[in-house]
C-alpha positions as CSV (number, residue, x, y, z in Angstrom):
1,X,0.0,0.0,0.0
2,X,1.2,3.5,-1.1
3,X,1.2,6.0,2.0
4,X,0.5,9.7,1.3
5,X,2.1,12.2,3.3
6,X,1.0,15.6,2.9
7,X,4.0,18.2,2.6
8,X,4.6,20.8,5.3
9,X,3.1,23.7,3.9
10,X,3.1,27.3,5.1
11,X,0.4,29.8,5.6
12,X,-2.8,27.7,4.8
13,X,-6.5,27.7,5.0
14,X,-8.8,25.3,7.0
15,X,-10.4,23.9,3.4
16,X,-6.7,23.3,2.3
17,X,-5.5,21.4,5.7
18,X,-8.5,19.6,5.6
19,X,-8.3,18.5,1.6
20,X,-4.3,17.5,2.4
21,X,-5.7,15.1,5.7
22,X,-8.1,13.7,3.1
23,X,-5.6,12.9,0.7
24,X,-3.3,11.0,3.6
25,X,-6.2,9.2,4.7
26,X,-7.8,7.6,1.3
27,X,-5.5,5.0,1.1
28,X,-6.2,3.8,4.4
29,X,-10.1,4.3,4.4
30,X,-10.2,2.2,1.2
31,X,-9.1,-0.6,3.1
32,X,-11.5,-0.3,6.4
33,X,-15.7,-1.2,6.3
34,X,-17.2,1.9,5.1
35,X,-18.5,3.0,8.2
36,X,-15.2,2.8,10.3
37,X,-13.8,4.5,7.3
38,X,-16.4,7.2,7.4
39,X,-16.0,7.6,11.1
40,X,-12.3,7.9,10.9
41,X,-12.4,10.4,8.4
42,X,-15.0,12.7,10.2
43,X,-13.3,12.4,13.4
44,X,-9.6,13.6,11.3
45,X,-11.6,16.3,10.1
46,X,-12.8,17.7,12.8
47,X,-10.0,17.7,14.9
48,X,-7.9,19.4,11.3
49,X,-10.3,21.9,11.6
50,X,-10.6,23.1,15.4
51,X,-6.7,22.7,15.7
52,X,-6.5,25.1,12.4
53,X,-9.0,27.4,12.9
54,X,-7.9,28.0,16.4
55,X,-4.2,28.8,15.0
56,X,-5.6,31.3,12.8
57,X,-8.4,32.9,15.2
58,X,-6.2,32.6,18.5
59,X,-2.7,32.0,17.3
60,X,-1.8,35.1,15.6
61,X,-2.1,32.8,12.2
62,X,-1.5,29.2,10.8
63,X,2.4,29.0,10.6
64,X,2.6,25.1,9.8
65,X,0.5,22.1,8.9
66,X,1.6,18.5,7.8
67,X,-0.3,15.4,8.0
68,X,1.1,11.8,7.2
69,X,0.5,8.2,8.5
70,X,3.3,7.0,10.7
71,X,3.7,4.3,13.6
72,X,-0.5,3.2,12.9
73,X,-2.0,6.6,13.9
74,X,-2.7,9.8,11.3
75,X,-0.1,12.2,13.0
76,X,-1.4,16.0,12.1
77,X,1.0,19.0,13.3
78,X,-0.2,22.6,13.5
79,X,1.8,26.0,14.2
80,X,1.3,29.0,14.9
81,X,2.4,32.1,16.1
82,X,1.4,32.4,19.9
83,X,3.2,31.6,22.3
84,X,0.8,30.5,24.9
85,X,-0.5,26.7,25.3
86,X,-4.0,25.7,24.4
87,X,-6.6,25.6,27.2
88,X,-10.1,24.9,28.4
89,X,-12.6,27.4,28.1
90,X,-15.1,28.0,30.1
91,X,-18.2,27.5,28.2
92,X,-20.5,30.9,28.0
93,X,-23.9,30.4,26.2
94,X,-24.1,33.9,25.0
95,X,-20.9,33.3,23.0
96,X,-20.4,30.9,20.2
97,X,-17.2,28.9,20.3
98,X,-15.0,27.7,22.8
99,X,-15.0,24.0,21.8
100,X,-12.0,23.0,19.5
101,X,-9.6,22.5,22.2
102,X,-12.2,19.9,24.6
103,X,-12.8,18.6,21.2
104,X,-9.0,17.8,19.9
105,X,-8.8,16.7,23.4
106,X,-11.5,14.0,23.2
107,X,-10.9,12.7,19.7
108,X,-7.3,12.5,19.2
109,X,-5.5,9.4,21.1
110,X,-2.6,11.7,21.9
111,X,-1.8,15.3,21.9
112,X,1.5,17.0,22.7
113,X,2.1,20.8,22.4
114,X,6.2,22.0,21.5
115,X,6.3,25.5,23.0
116,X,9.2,27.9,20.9
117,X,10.4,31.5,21.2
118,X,8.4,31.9,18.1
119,X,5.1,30.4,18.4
120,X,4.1,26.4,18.9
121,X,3.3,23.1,17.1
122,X,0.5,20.7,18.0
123,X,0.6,17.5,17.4
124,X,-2.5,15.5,17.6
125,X,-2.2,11.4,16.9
126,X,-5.4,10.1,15.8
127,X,-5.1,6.1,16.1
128,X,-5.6,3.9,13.3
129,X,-9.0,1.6,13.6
């Protein structure tokens, strides 16, 4: 089986991180029952887009994204510019938002967070089914 890996690419959008994840994963999704597949895939997507969005709305912009399969998990790695590590938010029904992080959180198997001078990259490890 041919593995994709999506190349590091600066300065994206969402719809672009999200079209390179789908790329990586369509070799492996071919080879699952449709509906695991179609989990997987939605799951990915989701947490491509909160960890993206929130680089670009609270991160001062999206610096880095990559995507590839390696050691039986999707690995996908976002930067951006802040300095400060992701958190919880208190929840506040008058404003919308305020979910990507709890959301990352509870659909990637492992998430790590590499702090520079310069911004950070999250990694989020999405396990294979």
């Amino acid at each position: 089986m041919t593995i994709h890996a999506a190349p590091e690419i600066q300065e994206m959008a969402c719809h672009d991180a999200r079209a390179e994840v789908r790329a990586v994963l369509e070799p492996v999704c071919r080879s699952l029952p449709p509906s695991r597949a179609r989990i997987f895939r939605e799951d990915a997507l989701l947490v491509t887009s909160e960890l993206t969005s929130n680089a670009i709305l609270h991160g001062g912009g999206l610096t880095r994204f990559s995507a590839r399969i390696q050691d039986g998990a999707l690995l996908v790695l976002v930067g951006d510019r802040s300095t400060t590590e992701p958190h919880l938010v208190r929840h506040n029904p008058g404003v919308p938002g305020g979910f990507g992080w709890m959301i990352a959180r509870r659909l990637a198997s492992h998430l790590s967070v590499d702090l520079r001078p310069d911004g950070k990259t999250i990694t989020a490890a999405l396990a294979l089914p």
